[in-house]
C-alpha positions in Angstrom: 87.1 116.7 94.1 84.4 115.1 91.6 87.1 114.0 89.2 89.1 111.8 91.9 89.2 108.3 92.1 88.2 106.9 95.1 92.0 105.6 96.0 93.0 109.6 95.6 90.3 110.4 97.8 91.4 107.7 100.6 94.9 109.2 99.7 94.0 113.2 100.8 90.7 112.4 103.0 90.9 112.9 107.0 87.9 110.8 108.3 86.1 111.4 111.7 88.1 109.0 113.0 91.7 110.7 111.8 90.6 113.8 113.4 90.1 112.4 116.8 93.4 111.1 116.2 95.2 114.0 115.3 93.2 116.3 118.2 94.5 113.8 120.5 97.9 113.6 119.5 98.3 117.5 118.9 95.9 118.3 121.9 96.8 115.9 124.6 100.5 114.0 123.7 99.3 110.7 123.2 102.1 108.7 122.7 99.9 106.0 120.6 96.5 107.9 119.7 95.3 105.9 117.4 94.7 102.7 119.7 93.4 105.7 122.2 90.7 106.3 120.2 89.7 102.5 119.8 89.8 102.7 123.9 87.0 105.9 123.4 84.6 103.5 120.9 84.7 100.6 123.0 84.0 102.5 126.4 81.2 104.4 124.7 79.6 101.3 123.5 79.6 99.5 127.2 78.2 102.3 128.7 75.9 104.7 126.5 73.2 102.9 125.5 72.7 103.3 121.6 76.3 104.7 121.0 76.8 102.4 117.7 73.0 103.8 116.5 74.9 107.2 117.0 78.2 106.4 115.6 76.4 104.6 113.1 74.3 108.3 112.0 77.2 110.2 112.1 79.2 107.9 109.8 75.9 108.2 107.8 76.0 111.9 107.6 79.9 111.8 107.1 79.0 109.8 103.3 76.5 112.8 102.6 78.7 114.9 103.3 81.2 113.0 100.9 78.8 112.8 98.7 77.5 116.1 98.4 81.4 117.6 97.9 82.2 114.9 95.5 79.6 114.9 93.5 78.4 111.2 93.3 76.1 109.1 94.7 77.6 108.6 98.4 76.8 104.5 97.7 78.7 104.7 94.4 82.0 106.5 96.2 81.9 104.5 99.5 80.0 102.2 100.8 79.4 102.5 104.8 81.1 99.0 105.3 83.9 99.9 102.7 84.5 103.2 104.2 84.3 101.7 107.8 86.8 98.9 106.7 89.2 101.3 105.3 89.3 103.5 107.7 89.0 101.5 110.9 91.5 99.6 109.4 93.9 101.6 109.0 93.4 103.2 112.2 93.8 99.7 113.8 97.2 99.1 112.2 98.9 102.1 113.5 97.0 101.7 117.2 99.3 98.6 117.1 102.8 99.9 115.3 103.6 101.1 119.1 103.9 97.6 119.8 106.2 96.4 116.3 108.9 98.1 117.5 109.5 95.8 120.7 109.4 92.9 119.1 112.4 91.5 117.3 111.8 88.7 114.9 115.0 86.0 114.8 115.1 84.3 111.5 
């Protein structure tokens, strides 16, 4: 894993937030489990006080983790924002591809 570049690694890494995803789908048939977990995040932050100081730590000791089985610096790999962005990100896009079917563009 040390000699990957970081677009292999985003290629063949399941993040925190995949995992949920895939536990929920496998687990529980979620028909869209991606835009579940969103739902999850954005209950935990209105009600448990400190939840983003907790997501926050665990996202922290995810990049160690990283880190330590890369190889690298786990600021030189990822940073927290890049490896939020990517990840979020993605997991944003695909909480909404339930929706692009139903649409139909006229041109």
């Amino acid at each position: 894993m040390a000699a990957c570049s970081a677009s292999q690694f985003y290629a063949t890494y399941k993040t925190p937030f995949d995992r949920v995803k895939e536990d929920l789908e496998t687990n529980y048939d979620l028909p869209n489990a991606a835009q579940a977990v969103f739902n999850v995040i954005i209950q935990a932050q209105k009600h448990y006080t400190g939840f983003n100081a907790v997501l926050k730590a665990a996202m922290e000791n995810e990049l160690s983790f990283i880190a330590e089985h890369t190889g690298r610096n786990e600021h030189v790999l990822l940073s927290y924002n890049d490896f939020l962005a990517q990840n979020i990100g993605g997991l944003f896009v695909k909480s909404l591809e339930v929706f692009q079917n139903d649409r139909v563009l006229q041109s």
